[in-house]
C-alpha positions as YAML, in Angstrom:
chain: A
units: angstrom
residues:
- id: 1
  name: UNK
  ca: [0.00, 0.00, 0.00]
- id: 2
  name: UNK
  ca: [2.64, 2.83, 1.58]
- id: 3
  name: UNK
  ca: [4.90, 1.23, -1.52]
- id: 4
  name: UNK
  ca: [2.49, 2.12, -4.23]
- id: 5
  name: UNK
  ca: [1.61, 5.93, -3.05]
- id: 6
  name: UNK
  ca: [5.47, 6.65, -2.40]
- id: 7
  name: UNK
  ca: [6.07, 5.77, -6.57]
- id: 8
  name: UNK
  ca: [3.65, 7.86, -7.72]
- id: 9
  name: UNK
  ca: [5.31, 10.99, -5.63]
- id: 10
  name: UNK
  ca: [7.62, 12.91, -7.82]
- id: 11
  name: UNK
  ca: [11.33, 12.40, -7.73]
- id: 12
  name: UNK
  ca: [13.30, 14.40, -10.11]
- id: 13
  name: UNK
  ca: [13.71, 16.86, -7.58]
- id: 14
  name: UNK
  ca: [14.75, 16.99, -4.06]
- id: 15
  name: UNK
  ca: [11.43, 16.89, -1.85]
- id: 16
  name: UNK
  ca: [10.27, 18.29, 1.33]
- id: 17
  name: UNK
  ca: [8.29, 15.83, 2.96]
- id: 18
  name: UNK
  ca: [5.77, 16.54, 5.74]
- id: 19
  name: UNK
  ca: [3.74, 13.06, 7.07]
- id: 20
  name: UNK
  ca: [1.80, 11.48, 9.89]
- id: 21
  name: UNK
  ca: [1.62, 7.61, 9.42]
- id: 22
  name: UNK
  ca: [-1.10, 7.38, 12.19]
- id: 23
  name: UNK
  ca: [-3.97, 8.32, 9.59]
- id: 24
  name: UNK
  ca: [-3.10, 5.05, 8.04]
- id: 25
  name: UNK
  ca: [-3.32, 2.79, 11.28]
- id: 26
  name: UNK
  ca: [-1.17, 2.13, 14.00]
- id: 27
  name: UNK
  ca: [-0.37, -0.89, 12.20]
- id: 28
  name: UNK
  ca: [1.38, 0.61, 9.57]
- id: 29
  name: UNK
  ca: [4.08, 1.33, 12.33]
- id: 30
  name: UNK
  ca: [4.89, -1.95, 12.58]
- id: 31
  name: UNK
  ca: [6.66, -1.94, 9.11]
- id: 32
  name: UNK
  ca: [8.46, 2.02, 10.14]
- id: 33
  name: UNK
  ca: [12.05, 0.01, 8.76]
- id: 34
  name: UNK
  ca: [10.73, -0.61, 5.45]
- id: 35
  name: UNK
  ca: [8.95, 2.73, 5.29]
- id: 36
  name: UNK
  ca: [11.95, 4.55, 5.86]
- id: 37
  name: UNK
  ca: [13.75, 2.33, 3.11]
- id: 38
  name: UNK
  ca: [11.52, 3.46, 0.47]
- id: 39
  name: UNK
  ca: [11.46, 7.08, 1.20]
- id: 40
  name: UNK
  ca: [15.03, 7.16, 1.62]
- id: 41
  name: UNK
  ca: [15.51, 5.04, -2.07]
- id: 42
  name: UNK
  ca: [12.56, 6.70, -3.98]
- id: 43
  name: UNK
  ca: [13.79, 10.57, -3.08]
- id: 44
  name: UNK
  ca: [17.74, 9.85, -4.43]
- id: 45
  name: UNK
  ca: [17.85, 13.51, -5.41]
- id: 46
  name: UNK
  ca: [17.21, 14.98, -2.17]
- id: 47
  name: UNK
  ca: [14.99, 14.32, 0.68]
- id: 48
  name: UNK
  ca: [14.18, 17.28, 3.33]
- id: 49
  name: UNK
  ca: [11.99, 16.78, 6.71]
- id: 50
  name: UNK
  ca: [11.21, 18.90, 9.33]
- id: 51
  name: UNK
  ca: [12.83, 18.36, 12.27]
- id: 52
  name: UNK
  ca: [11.19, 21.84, 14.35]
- id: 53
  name: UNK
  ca: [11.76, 22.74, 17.56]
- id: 54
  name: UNK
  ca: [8.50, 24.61, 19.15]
- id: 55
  name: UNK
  ca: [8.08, 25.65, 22.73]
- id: 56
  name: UNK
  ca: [9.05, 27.92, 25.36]
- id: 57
  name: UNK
  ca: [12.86, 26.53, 25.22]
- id: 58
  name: UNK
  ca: [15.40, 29.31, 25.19]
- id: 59
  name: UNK
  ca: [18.27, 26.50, 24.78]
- id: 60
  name: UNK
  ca: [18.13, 24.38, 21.69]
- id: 61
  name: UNK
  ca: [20.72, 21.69, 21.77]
- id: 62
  name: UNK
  ca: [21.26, 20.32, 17.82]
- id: 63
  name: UNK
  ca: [23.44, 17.66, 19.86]
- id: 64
  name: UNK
  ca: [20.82, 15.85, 21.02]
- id: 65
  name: UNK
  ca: [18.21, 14.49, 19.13]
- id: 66
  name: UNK
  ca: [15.08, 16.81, 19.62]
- id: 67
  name: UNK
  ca: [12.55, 18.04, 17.68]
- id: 68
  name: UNK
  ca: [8.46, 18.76, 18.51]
- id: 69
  name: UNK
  ca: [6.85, 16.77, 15.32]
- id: 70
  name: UNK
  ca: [6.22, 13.34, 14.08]
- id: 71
  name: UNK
  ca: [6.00, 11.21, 11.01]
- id: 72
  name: UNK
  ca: [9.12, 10.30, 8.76]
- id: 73
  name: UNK
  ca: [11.33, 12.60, 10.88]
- id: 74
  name: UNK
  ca: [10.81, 10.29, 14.06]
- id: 75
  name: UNK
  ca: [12.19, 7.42, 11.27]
- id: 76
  name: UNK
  ca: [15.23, 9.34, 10.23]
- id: 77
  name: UNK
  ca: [16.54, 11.55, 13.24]
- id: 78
  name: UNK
  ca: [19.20, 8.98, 14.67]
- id: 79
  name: UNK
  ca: [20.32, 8.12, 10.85]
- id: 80
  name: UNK
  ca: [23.77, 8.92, 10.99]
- id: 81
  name: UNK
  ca: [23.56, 9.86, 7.11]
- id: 82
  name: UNK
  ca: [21.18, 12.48, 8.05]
- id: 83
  name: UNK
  ca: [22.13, 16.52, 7.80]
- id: 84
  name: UNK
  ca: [20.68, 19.01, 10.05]
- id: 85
  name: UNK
  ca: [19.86, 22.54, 8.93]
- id: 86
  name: UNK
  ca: [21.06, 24.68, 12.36]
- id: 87
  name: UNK
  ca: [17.49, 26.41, 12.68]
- id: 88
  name: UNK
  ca: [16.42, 27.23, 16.78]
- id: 89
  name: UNK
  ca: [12.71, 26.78, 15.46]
- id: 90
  name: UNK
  ca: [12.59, 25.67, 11.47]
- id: 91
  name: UNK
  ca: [15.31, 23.53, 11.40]
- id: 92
  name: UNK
  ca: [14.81, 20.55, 8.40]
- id: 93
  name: UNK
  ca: [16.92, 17.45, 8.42]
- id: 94
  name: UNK
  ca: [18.11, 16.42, 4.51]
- id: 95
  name: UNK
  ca: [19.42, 13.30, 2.89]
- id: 96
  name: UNK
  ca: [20.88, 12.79, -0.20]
- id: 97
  name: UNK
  ca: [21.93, 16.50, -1.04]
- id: 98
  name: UNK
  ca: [24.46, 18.14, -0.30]
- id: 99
  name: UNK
  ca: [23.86, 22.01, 0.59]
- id: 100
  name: UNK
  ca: [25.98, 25.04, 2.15]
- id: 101
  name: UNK
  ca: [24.52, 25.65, 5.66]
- id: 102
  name: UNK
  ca: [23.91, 29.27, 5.00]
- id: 103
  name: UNK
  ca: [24.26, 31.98, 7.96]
- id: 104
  name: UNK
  ca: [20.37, 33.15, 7.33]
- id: 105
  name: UNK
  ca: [19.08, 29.61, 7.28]
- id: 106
  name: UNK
  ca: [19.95, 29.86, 11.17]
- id: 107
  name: UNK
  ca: [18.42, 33.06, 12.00]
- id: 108
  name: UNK
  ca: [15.10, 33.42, 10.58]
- id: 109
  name: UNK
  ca: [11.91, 31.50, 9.65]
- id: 110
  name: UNK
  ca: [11.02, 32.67, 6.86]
- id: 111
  name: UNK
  ca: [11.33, 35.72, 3.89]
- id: 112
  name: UNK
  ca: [14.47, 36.07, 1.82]
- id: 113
  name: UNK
  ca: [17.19, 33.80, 2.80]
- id: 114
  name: UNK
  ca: [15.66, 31.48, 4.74]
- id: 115
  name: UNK
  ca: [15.40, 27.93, 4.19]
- id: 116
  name: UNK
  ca: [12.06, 28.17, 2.54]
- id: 117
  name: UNK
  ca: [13.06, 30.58, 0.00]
- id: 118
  name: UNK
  ca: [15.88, 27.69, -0.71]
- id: 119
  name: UNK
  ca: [13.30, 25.34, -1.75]
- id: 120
  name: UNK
  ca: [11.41, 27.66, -3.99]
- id: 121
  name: UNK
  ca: [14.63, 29.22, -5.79]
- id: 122
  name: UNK
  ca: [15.79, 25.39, -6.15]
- id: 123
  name: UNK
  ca: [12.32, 24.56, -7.97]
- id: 124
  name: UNK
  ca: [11.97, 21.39, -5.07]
- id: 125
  name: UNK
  ca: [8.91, 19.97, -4.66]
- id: 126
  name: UNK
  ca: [6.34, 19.95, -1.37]
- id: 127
  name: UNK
  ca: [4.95, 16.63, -0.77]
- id: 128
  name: UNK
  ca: [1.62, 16.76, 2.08]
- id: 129
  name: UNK
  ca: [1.56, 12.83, 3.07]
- id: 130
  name: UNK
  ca: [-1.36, 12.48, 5.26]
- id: 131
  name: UNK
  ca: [-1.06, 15.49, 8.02]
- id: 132
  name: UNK
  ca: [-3.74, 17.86, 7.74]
- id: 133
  name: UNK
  ca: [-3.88, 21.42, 5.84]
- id: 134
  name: UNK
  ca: [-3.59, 23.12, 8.49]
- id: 135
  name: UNK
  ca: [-0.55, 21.36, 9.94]
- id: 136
  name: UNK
  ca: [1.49, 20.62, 6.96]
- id: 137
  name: UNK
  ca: [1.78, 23.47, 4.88]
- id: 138
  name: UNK
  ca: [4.35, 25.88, 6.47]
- id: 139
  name: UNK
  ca: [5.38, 26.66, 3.24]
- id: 140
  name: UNK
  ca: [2.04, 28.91, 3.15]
- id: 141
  name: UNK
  ca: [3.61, 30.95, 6.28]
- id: 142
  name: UNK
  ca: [7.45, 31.53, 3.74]
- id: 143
  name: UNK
  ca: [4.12, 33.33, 1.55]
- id: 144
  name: UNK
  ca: [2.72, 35.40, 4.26]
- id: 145
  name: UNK
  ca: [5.95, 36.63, 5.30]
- id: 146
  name: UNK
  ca: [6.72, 37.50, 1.54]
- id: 147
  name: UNK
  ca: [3.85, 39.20, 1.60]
- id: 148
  name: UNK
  ca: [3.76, 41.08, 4.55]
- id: 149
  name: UNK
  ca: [0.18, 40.39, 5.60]
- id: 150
  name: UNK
  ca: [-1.44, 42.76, 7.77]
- id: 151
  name: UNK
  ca: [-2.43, 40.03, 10.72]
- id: 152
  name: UNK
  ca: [1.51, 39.14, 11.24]
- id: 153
  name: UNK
  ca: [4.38, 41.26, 13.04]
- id: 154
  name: UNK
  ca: [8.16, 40.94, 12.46]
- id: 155
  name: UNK
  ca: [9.64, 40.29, 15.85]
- id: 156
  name: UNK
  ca: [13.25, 39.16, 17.47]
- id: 157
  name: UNK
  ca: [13.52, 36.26, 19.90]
- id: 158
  name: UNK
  ca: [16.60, 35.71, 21.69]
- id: 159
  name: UNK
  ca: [17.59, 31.88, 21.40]
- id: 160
  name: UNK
  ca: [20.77, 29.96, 22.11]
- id: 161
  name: UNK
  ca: [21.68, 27.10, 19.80]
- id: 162
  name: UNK
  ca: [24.50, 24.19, 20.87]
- id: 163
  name: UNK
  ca: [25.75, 22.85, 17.99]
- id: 164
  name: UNK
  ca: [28.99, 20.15, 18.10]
- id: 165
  name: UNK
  ca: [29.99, 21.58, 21.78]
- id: 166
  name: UNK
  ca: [29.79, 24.93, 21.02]
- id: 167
  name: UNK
  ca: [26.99, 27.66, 22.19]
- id: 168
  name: UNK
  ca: [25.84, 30.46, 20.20]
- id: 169
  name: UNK
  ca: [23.54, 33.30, 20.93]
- id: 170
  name: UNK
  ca: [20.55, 33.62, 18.10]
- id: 171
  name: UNK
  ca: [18.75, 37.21, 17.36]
- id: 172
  name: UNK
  ca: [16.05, 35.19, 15.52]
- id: 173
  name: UNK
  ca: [13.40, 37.11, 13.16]
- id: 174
  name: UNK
  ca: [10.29, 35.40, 13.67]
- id: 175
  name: UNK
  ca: [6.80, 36.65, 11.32]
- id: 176
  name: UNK
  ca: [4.50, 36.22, 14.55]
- id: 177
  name: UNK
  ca: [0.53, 36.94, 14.60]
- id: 178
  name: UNK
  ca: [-0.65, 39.80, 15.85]
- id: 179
  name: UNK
  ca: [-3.70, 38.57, 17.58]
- id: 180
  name: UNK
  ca: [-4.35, 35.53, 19.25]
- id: 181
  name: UNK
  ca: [-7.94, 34.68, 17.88]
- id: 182
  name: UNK
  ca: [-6.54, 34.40, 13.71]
- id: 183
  name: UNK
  ca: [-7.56, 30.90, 12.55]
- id: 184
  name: UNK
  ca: [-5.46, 29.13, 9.48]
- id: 185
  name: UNK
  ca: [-7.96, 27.88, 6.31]
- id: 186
  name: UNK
  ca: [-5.43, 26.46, 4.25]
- id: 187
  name: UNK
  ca: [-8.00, 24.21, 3.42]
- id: 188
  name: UNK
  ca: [-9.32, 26.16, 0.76]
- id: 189
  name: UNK
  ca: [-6.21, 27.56, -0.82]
- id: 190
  name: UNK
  ca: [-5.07, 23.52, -0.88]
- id: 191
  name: UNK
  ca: [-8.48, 23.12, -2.43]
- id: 192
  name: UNK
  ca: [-8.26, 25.81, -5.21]
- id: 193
  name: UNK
  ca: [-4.49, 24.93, -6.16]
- id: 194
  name: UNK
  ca: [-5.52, 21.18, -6.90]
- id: 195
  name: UNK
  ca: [-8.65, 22.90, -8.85]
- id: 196
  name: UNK
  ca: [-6.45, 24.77, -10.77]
- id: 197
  name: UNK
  ca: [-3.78, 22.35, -11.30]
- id: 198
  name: UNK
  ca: [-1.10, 23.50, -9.36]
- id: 199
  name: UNK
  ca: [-1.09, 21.07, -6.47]
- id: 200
  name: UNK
  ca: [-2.10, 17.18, -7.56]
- id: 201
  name: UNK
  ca: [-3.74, 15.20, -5.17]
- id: 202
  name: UNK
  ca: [-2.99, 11.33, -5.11]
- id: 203
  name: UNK
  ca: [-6.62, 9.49, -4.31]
- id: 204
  name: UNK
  ca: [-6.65, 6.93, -1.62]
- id: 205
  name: UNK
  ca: [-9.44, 7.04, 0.34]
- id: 206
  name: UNK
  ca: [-9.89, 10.26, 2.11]
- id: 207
  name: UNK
  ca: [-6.37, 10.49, 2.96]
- id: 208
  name: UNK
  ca: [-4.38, 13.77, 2.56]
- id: 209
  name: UNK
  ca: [-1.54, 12.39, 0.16]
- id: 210
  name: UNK
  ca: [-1.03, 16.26, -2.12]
- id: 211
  name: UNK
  ca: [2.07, 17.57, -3.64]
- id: 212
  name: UNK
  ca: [3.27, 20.69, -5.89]
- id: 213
  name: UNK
  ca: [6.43, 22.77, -6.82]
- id: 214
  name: UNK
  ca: [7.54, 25.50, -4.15]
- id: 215
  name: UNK
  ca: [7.90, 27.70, -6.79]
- id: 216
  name: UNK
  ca: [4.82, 27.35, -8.53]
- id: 217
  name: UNK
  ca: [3.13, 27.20, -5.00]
- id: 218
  name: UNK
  ca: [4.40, 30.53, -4.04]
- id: 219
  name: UNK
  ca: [3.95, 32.70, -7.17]
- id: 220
  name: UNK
  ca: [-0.03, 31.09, -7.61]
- id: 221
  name: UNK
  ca: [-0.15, 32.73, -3.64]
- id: 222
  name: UNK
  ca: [0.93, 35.93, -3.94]
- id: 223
  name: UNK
  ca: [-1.24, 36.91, -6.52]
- id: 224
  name: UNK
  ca: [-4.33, 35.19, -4.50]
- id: 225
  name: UNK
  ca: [-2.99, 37.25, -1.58]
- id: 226
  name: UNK
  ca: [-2.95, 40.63, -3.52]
- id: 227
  name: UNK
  ca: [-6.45, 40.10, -4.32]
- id: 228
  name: UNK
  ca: [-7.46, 38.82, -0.67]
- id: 229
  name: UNK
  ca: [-5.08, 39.44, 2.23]
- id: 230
  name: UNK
  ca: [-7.17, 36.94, 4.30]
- id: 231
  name: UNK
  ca: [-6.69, 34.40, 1.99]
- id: 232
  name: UNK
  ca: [-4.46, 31.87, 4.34]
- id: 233
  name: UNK
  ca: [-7.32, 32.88, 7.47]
- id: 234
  name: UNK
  ca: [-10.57, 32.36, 8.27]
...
């Protein structure tokens, strides 16, 4: 079954993969080695996961294996093959590319120089496999920030990274909300973009399995955004 669906995701370009396995079962869990296999074989050109760090935590340690999410990145995070983008909040892990670990990759979330604008000026391609909207498309927040919608706030946070011994002090630009009531609906830009061609949904039962190109993702936003700035909210 898992087999079948990961073929008929698109591989000629590194991926960023975002999952939850429990919408299939808990069973499926019980074959997590294989799963990892095939991911890890089927993306040769570049696999990317998130590996985020959410929270209160001042201290992130990149030494130790933490991270505040679930899916393929629980499968991957003690591979010894595995990469870490040095991120105190948006950090990804990556396999099968190699990439320069760029100063503004650590020090920001999104906007110009951040990881996300990596994936769209590298044409890679954003792969939803089975997490909701609302959880799984963070690339919609890289848009926002591009943007500059009117319900988010540029803000610093003070964080401290330990990376291979070493502590370092973070001024971190964040894109935060502004009030505490804004609710996502990525549901219906998700719903529009497969409409229209630009996201393709993969049907198996009414499980979220949707991918697209950053690129094309991003430029198909911000000209829905120009027209609505509520376009990511309800």
């Amino acid at each position: 079954m898992i087999e079948s669906l990961i073929k008929k995701l698109p591989n000629n370009k590194p991926a960023i993969i975002h999952s939850d396995f429990i919408v299939f079962g808990k069973k499926i869990l019980l074959y997590k080695d294989k799963i990892k296999y095939l991911f890890e074989k089927h993306f040769e050109n570049g696999l990317f996961l998130p590996s985020y760090t959410f929270g209160k935590k001042k201290i992130i340690n990149f030494d130790k294996e933490q991270l505040s999410i679930g899916g393929l990145s629980n499968l991957f995070i003690k591979d010894k093959k595995i990469s870490r983008i040095i991120n105190p909040i948006h950090s990804y892990m990556y396999l099968n590319i190699k990439i320069k670990n760029n100063k503004s990759f650590t020090n920001r979330s999104f906007g110009i120089g951040s990881i996300f604008d990596y994936f769209v000026q590298n044409n890679m391609n954003w792969v939803n496999f089975g997490p909701s909207n609302n959880s799984a498309w963070t690339i919609f927040h890289h848009i926002e920030t591009l943007c500059n919608v009117f319900y988010r706030k540029k803000i610093k946070i003070n964080k401290m990274i330990i990376h291979k011994n070493k502590k370092k002090k973070i001024f971190y630009n964040y894109f935060a909300r502004k009030y505490p009531n804004i609710k996502l609906n990525f549901d219906l830009a998700v719903k529009e973009m497969i409409k229209d061609k630009v996201l393709t949904r993969i049907n198996f039962y009414d499980k979220n399995i949707i991918y697209g190109n950053c690129k094309q993702i991003v430029n198909y936003s911000i000209l829905k955004i120009k027209k609505n700035e509520k376009y990511f909210i309800k």
